[in-house]
SEVO-603085 format. One record per residue (C-alpha): residue number from 1; x, y, z; chain. Coordinates in nm, 2 decimals, decimal comma. Each point is the difference from the previous one (the first is absolute). Layout:
ZALUM_NUM_X_Y_Z_A
...
***
This chain:
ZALUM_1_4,12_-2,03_-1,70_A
ZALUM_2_-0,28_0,25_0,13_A
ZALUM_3_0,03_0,14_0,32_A
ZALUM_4_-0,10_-0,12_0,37_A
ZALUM_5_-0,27_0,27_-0,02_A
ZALUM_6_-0,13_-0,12_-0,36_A
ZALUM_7_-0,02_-0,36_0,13_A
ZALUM_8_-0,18_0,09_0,33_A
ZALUM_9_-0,23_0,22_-0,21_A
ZALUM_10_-0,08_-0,27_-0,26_A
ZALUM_11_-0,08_-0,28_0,29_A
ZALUM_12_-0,20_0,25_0,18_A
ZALUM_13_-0,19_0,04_-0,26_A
ZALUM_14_-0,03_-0,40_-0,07_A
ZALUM_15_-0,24_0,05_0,36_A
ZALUM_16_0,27_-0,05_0,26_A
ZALUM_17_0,01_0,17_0,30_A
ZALUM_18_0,28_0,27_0,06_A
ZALUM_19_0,21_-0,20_0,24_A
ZALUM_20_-0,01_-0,32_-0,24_A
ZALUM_21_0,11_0,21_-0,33_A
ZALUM_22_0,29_0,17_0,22_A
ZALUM_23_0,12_-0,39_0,08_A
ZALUM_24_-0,06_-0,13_-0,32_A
ZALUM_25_0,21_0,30_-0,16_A
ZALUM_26_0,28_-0,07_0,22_A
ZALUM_27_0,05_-0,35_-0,03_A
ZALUM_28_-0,01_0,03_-0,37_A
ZALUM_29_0,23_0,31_0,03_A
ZALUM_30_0,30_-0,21_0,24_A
ZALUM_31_0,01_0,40_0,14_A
ZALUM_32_-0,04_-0,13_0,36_A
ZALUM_33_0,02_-0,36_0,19_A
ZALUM_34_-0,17_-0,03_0,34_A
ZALUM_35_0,20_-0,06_0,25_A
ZALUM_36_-0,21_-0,26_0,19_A
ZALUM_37_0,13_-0,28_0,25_A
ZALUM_38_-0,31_-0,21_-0,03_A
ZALUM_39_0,03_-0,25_-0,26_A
ZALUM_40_-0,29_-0,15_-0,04_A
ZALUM_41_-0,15_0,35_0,00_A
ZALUM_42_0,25_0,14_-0,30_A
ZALUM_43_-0,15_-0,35_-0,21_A
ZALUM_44_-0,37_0,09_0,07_A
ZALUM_45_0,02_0,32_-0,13_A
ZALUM_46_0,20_-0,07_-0,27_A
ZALUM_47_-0,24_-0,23_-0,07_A
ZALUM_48_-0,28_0,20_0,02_A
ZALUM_49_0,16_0,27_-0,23_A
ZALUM_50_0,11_-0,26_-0,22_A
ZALUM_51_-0,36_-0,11_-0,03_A
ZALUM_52_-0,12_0,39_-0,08_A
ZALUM_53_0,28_0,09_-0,25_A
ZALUM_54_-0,11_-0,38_-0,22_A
ZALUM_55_-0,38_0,12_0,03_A
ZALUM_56_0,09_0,35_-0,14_A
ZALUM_57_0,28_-0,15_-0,32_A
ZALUM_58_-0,31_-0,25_-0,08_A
ZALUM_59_-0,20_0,32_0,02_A
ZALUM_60_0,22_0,23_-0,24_A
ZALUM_61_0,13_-0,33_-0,21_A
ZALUM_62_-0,31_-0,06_-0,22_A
ZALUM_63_-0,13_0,36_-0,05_A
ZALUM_64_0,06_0,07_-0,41_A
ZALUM_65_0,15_0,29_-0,12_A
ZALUM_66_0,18_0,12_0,34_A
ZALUM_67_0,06_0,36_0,06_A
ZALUM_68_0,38_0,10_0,06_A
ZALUM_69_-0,05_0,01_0,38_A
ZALUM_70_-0,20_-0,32_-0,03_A
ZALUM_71_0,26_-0,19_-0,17_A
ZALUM_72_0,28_0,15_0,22_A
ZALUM_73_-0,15_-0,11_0,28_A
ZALUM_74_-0,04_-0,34_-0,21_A
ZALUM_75_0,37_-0,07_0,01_A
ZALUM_76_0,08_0,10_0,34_A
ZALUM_77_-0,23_-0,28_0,15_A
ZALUM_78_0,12_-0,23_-0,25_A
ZALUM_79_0,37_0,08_0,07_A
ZALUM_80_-0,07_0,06_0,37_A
ZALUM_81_-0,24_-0,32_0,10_A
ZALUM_82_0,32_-0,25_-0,08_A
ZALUM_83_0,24_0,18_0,30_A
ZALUM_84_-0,33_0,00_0,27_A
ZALUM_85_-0,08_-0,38_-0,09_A
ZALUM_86_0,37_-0,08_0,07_A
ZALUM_87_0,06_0,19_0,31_A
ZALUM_88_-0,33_-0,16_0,09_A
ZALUM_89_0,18_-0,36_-0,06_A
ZALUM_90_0,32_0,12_0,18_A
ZALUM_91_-0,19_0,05_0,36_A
ZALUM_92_-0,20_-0,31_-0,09_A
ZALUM_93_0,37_-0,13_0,02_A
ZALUM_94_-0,06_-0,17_-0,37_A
ZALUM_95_0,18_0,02_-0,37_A
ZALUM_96_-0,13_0,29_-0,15_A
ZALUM_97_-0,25_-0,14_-0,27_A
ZALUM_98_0,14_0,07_-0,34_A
ZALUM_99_-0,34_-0,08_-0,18_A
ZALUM_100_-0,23_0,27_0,07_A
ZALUM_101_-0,12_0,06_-0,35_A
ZALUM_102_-0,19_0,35_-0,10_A
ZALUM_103_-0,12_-0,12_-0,36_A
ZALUM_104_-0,24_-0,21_-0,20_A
ZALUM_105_0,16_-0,39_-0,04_A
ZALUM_106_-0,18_-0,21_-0,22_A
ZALUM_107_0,09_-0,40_0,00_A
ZALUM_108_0,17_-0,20_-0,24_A
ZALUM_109_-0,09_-0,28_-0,22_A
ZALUM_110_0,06_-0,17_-0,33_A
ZALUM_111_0,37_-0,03_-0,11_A
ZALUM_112_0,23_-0,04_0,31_A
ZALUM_113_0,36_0,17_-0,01_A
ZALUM_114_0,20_-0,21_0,25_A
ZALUM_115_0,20_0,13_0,33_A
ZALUM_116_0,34_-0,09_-0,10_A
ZALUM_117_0,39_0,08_0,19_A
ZALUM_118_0,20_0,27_-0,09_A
ZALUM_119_0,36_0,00_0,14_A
ZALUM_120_-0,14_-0,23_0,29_A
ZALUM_121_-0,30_0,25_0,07_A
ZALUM_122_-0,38_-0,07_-0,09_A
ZALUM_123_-0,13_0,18_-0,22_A
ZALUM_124_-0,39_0,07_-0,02_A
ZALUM_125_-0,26_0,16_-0,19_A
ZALUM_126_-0,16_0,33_0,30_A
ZALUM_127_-0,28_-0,13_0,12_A
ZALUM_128_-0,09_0,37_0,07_A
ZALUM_129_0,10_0,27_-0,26_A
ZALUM_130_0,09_0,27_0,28_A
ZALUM_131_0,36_0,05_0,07_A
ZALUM_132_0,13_-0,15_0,29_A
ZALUM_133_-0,20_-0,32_-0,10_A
ZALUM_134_0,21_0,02_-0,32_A
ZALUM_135_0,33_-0,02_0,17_A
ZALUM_136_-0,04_-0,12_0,35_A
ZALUM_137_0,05_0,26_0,17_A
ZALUM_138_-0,06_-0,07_0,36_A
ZALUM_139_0,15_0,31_0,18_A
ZALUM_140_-0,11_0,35_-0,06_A
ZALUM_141_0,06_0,22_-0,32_A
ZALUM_142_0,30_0,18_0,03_A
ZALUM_143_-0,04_0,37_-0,11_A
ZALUM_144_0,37_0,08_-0,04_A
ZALUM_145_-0,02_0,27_0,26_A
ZALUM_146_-0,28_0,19_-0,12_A
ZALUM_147_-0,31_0,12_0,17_A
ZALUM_148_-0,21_-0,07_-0,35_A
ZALUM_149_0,02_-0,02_-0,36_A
ZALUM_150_-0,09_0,39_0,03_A
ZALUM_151_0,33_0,02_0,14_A
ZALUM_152_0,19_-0,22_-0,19_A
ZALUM_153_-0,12_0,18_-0,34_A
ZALUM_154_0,06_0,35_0,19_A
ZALUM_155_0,37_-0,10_0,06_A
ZALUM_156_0,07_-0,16_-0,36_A
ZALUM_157_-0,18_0,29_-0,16_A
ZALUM_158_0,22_0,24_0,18_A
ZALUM_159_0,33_-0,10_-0,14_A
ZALUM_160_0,21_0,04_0,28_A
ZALUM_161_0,20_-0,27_0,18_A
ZALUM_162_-0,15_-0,19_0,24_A
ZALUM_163_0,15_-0,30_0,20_A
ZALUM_164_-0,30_-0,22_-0,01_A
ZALUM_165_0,00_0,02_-0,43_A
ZALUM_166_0,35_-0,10_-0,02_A
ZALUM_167_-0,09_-0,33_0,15_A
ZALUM_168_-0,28_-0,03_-0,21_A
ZALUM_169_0,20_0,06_-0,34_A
ZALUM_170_-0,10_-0,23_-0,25_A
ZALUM_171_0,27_-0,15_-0,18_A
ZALUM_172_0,13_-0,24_-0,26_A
ZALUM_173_-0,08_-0,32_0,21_A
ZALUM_174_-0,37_0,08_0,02_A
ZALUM_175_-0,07_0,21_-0,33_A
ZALUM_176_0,26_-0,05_-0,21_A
ZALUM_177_-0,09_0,33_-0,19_A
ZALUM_178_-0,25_0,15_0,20_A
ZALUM_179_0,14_0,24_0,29_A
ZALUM_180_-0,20_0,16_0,20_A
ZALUM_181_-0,08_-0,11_0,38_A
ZALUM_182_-0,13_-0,25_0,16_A
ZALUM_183_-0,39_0,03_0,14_A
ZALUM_184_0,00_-0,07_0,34_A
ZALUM_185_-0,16_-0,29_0,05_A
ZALUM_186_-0,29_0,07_0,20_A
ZALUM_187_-0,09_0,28_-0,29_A
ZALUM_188_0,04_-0,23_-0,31_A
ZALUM_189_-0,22_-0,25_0,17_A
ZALUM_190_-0,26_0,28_0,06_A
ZALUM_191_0,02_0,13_-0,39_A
ZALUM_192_-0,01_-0,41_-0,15_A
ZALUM_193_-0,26_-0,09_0,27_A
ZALUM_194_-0,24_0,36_-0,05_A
ZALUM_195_0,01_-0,03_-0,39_A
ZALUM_196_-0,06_-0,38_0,01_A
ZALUM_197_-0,38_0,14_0,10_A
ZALUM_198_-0,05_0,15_-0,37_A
ZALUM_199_0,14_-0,30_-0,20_A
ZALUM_200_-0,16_-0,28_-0,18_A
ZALUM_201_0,27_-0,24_-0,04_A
ZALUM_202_0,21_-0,03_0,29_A
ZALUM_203_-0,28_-0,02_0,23_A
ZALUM_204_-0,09_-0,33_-0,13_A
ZALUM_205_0,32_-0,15_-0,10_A
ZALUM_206_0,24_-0,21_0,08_A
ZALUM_207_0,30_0,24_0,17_A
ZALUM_208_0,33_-0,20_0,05_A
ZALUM_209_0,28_0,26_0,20_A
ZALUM_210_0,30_0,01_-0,22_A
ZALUM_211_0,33_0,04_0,23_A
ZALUM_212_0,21_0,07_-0,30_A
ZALUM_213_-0,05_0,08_-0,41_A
ZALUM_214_-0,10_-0,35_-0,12_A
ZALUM_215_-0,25_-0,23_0,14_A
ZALUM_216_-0,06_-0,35_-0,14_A
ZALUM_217_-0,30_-0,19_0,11_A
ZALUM_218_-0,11_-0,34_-0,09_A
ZALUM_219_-0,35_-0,07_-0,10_A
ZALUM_220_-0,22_-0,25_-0,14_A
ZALUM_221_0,02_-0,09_-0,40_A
ZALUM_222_-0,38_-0,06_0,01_A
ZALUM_223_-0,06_0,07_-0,37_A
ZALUM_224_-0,17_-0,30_-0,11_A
ZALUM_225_-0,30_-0,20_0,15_A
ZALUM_226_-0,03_-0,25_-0,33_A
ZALUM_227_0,17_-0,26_0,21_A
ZALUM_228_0,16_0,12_0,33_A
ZALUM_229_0,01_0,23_0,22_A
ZALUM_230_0,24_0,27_0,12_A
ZALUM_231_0,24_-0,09_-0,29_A
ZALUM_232_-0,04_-0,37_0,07_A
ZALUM_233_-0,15_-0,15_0,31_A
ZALUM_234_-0,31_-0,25_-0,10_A
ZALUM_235_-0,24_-0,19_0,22_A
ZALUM_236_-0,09_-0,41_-0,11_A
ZALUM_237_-0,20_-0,18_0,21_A
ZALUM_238_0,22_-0,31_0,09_A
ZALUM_239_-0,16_-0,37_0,07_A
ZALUM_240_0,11_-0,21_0,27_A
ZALUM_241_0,38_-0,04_-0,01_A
ZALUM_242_-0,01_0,25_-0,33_A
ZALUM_243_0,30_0,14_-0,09_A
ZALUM_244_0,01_0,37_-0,06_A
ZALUM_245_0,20_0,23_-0,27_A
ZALUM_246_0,29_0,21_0,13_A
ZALUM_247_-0,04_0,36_-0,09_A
ZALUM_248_0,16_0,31_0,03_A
ZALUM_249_-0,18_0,38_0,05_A
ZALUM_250_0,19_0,28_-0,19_A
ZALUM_251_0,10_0,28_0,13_A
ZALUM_252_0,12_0,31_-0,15_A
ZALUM_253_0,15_0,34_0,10_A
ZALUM_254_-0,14_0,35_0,03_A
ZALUM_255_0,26_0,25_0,03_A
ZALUM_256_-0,09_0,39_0,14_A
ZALUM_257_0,30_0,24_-0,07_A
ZALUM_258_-0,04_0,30_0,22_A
ZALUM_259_-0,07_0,33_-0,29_A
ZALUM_260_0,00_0,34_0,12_A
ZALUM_261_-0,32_0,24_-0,01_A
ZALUM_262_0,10_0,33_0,04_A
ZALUM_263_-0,19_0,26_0,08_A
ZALUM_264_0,09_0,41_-0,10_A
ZALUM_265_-0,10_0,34_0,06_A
ZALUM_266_0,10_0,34_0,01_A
ZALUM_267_-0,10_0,30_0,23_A
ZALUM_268_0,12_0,37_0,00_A
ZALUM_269_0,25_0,08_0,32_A
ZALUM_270_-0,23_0,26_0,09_A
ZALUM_271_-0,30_-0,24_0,02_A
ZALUM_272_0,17_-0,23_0,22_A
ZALUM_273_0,18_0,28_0,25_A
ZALUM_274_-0,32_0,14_0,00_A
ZALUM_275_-0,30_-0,20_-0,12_A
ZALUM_276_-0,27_-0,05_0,24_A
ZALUM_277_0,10_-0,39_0,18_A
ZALUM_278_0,17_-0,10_-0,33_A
ZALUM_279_0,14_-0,33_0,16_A
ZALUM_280_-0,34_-0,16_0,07_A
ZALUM_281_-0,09_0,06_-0,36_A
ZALUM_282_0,29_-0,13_-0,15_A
ZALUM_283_-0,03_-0,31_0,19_A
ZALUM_284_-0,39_-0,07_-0,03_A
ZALUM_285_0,09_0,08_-0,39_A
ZALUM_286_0,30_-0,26_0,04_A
ZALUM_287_-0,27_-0,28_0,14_A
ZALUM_288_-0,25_0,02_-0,25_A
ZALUM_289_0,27_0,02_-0,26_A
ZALUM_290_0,16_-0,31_0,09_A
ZALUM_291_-0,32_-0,18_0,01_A
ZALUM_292_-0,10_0,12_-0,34_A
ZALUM_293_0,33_-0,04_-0,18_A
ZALUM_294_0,01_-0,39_0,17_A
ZALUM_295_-0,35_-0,12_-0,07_A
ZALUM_296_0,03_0,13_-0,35_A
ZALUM_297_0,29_-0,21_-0,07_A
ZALUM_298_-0,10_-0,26_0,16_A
ZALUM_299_-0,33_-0,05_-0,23_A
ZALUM_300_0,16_0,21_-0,32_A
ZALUM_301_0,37_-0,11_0,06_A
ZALUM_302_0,21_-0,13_-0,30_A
ZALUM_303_0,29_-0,17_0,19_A
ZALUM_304_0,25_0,23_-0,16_A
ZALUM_305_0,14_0,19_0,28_A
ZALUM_306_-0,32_-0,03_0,18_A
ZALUM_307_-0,24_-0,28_0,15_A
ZALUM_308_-0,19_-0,21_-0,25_A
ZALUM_309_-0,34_0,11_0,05_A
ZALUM_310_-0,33_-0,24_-0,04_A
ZALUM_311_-0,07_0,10_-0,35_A
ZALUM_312_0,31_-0,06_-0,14_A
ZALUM_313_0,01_-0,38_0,24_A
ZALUM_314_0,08_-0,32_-0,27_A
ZALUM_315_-0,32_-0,17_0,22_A
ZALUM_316_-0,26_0,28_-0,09_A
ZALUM_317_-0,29_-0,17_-0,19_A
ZALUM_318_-0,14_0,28_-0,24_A
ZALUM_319_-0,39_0,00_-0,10_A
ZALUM_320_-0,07_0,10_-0,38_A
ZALUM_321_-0,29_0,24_-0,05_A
ZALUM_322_-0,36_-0,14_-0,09_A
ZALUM_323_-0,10_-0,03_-0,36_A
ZALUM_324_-0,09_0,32_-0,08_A
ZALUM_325_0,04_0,19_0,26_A
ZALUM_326_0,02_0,38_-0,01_A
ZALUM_327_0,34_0,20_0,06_A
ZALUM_328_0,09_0,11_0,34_A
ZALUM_329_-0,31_-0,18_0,19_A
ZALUM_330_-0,03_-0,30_0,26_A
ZALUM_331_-0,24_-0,25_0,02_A
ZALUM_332_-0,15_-0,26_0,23_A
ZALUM_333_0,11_-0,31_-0,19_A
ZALUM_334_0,35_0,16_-0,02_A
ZALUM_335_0,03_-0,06_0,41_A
ZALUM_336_-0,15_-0,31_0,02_A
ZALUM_337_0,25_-0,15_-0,25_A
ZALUM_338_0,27_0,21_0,20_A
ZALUM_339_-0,13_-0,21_0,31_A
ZALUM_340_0,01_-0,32_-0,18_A
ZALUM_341_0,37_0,05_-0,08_A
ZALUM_342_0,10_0,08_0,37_A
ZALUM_343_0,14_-0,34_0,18_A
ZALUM_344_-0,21_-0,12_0,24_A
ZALUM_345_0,28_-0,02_0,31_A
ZALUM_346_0,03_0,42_-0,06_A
ZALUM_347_-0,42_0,05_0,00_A
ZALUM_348_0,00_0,06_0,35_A
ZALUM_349_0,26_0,29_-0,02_A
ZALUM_350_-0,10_0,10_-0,35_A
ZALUM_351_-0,07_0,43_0,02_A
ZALUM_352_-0,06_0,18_-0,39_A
ZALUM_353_0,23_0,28_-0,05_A
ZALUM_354_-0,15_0,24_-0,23_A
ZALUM_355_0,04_0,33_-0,19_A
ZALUM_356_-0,13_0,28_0,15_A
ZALUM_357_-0,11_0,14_-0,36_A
ZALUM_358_-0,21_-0,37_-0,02_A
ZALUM_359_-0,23_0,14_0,35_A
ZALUM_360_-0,28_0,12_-0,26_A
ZALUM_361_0,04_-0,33_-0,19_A
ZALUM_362_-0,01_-0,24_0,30_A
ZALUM_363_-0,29_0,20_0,20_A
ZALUM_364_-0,27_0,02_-0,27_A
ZALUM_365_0,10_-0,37_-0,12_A
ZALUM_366_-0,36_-0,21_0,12_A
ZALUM_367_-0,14_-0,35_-0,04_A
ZALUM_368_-0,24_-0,06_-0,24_A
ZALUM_369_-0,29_-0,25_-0,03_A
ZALUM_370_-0,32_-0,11_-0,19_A
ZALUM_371_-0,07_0,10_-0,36_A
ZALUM_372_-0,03_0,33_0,07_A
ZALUM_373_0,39_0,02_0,17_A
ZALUM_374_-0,17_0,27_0,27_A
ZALUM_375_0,32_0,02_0,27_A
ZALUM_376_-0,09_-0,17_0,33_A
ZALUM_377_0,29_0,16_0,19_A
ZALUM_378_0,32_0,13_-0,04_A
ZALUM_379_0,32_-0,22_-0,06_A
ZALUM_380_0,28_0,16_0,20_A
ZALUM_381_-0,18_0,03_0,36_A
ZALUM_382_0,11_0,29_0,26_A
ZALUM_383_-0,05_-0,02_0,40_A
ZALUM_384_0,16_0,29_0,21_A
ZALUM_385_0,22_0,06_-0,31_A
ZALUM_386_0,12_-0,31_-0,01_A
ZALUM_387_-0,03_-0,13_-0,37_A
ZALUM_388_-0,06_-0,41_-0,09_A
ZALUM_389_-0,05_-0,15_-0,29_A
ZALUM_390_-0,04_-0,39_-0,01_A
ZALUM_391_0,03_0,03_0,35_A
ZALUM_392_0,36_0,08_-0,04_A
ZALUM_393_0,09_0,40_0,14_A
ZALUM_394_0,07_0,22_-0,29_A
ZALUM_395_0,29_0,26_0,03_A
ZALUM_396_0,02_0,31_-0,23_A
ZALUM_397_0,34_0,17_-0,07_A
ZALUM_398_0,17_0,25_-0,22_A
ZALUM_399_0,29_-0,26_0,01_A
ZALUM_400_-0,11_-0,21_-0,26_A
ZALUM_401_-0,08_0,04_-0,40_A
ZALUM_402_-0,27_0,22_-0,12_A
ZALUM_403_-0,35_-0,13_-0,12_A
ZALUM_404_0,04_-0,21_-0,30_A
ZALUM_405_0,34_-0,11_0,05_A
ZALUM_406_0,15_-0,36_0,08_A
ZALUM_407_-0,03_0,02_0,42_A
ZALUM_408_-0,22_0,26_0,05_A
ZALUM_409_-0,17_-0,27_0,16_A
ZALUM_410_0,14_-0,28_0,18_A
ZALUM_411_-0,07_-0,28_0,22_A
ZALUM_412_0,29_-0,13_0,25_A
ZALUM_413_0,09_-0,15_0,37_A
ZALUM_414_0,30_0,22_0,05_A
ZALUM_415_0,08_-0,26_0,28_A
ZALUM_416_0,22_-0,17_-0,32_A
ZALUM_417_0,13_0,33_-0,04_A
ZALUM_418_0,39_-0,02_0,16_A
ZALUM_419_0,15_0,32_0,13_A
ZALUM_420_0,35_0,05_0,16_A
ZALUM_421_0,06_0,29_0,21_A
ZALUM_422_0,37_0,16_0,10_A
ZALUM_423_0,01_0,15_0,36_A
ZALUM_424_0,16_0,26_-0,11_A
ZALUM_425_-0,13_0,38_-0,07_A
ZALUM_426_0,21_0,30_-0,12_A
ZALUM_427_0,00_0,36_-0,03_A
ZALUM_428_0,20_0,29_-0,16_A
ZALUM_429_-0,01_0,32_-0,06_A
ZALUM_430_0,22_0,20_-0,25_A
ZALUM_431_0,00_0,37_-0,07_A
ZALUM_432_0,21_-0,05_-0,31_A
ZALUM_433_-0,28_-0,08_-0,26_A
ZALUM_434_-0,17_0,31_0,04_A
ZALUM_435_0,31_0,23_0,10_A
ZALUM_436_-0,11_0,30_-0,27_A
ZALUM_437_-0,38_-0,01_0,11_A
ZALUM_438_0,03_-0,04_0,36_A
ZALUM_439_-0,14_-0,29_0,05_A
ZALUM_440_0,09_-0,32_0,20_A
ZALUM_441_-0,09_-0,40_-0,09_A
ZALUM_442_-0,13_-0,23_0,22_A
ZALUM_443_0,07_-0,38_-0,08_A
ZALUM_444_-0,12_-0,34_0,12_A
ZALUM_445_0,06_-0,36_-0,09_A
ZALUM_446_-0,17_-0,29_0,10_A
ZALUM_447_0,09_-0,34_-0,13_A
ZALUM_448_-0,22_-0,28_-0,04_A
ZALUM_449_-0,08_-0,25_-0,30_A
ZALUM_450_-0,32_-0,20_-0,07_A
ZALUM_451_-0,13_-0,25_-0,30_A
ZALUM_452_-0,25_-0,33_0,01_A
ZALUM_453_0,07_-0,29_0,16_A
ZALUM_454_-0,11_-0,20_-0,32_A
ZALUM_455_0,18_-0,08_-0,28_A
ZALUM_456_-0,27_-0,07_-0,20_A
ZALUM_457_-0,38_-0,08_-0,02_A
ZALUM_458_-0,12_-0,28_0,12_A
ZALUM_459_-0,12_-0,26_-0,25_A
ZALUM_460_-0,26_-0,22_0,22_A
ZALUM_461_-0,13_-0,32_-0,05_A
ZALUM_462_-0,28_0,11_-0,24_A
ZALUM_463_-0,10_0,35_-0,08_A
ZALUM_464_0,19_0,32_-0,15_A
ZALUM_465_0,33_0,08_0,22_A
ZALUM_466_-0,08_0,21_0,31_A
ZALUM_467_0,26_0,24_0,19_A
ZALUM_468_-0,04_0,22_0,32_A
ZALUM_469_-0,05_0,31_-0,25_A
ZALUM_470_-0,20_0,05_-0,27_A
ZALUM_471_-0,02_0,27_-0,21_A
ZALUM_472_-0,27_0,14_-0,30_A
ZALUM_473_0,15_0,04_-0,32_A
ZALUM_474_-0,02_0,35_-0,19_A
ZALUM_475_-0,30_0,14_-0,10_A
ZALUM_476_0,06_0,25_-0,30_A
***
């Protein structure tokens, strides 16, 4: 974490005053508490700082490409802003709120997965993807003792014994071959919930909290809509004193077992006893890591070992090339047949995914009309950097295929997308790998697991099957 100084210095420059930045600092800080007998007093200006400290995170959270300081002082609000809202319901004499989200939630539609019981506890799907929504956590983050995740990677990084570890060692009834420690809480909620920014998938997806390795959640067998729906429900219009047809919905089972993503790297001893804040590097590296290494799986994913990504998924629908069409390209009546393919209960949430290498592709594609074919305007449209094409938002990545290759464009509501999340984050470092060179290895492991909710495409009542993905075919 930066210093009191730094923070002060960065809100100052933000255009508050002096006294304001000092408060802010220190409130974010927990270096002092003001000893004041007026309550209501206390609540107003935690109110008030509350209200400065939200302006300035909406201020720093949507400027792109963030300096180190910037995105430093990023994480402190985001870790900082849950502890001031709850002391803030603790004079108000209420529950502190648990759902005080800090990242983008899109709705839900299409296929439903059900809220079922395990061991005589209701289980849901998060209706926000930030960490205490996940797991219901109503009190505050516990940070195991530590003043910050600065200080909790100083004192594993050190080696040396140190009471508040040994509590925190991770053993076989967590990760049965993992080791490590245990991220305090309040830490691994601030590296899932600041990497969640970046991603693609688990923004927009469905994020069930898995309390142990295996989660089974029942869903929907909605294949087919020749005849029924949802795997056998029908409508008949009944006449007076009619007698209607008993029937019987399926349902079927979508299990999540929780696979570990672990996450290396090596430094030199000398670069972290002496490299220049070496901590806050390591964990900013650690954040965007985990986001990468997740989203990739999550659309790239083969289910062995790892999360069953979208373009492996049994419901993608793939669209073949047109007649002729050159290697390597895209064209307009590619993305309208894409479009034709996506099921109409996953249009609203539909975004296309696609190849960073296809941005030259996609940005010169244009209409054309008349005899002549003269371009009226271009197909892909772009607003304040926002992207749309079919009035759908267009996302490009490095995560998916490169231009020409099956998925390096794709159409999908990643609301059908189903994720489960352990609470869980570990950390370990060992000096034994690198012994002759000096060096020491950092590790982390976050488990999680992810795949469609679908089974399979939908065959509708008339028309070629449609699916909450859809894919173009190879191009070579």
């Amino acid at each position: 974490m930066g210093t009191l100084r730094e923070t002060e210095r960065w809100l100052r420059a933000e255009g508050h005053t002096r006294r304001e930045a000092e408060e802010m600092a220190t409130v974010l800080h927990n270096k002092k508490r003001n000893e004041v007998n007026d309550m209501p007093t206390l609540l107003e200006t935690r109110k008030e700082q509350l209200a400065k400290l939200e302006d300035a995170f909406e201020s720093v959270k949507w400027i792109k490409n963030r300096n180190a300081q910037q995105e430093q002082i990023y994480c402190e609000l985001a870790t900082g802003l849950p502890a001031i809202r709850e002391e803030i319901s603790v004079l108000e004499g209420k529950s502190p709120d648990p759902v005080r989200p800090l990242t983008f939630e899109g709705p839900s539609s299409g296929t439903r997965v059900l809220d079922h019981t395990v061991d005589g506890e209701v289980v849901k799907a998060a209706t926000r993807r930030d960490y205490r929504s996940m797991f219901g956590l109503e009190r505050g983050l516990d940070r195991g003792g530590f003043r910050s995740f600065n200080d909790f990677l100083t004192v594993v990084s050190s080696g040396k014994f140190d009471e508040r570890l040994n509590i925190r060692a991770v053993n076989s009834e967590t990760v049965p071959s993992g080791g490590g420690f245990s991220v305090p809480e309040e830490f691994a909620a601030w590296l899932l919930d600041a990497s969640l920014e970046s991603e693609i998938v688990r923004p927009r997806a469905q994020v069930w909290p898995m309390k142990s390795d295996v989660l089974k959640v029942p869903g929907w067998d909605a294949a087919t809509h020749s005849s029924s729906l949802f795997g056998g429900l029908t409508g008949t219009w009944l006449a007076e004193l009619g007698a209607a047809t008993e029937v019987y919905a399926k349902l079927r089972q979508i299990q999540l077992n929780a696979k570990k993503l672990a996450i290396y790297t090596a430094a030199s001893n000398e670069l972290v006893a002496d490299g220049v804040d070496y901590e806050r590097q390591i964990q900013e590296a650690m954040v965007k890591t985990i986001g990468w290494y997740l989203d990739y799986a999550f659309l790239q994913g083969t289910g062995a070992g790892q999360p069953l990504g979208v373009i492996n998924d049994p419901a993608l629908v793939e669209v073949t090339k047109e007649t002729g069409q050159k290697a390597a390209t895209i064209v307009f009546e590619n993305c309208v047949k894409m479009y034709a393919r996506i099921a109409p209960q996953c249009m609203g949430n539909a975004v296309w995914i696609a190849s960073q290498t296809a941005v030259p592709q996609l940005l010169t594609m244009s209409l054309a009309v008349g005899t002549g074919g003269a371009p009226i305007q271009p197909a892909v449209l772009q607003q304040n950097g926002q992207f749309s094409l079919l009035g759908k938002p267009v996302l490009f990545t490095e995560k998916v295929p490169a231009l020409g290759t099956k998925g390096d464009l794709m159409l999908c509501d990643l609301s059908q997308y189903t994720i489960g999340m352990r609470k869980e984050v570990s950390l370990d470092k060992s000096i034994h790998v690198g012994w002759t060179t000096d060096q020491a290895s950092y590790r982390s492991i976050v488990r999680a697991d992810g795949m469609g909710s679908w089974d399979k495409a939908i065959t509708p009542k008339a028309g070629d099957s449609l699916s909450w993905c859809v894919a173009l075919g190879a191009r070579a």
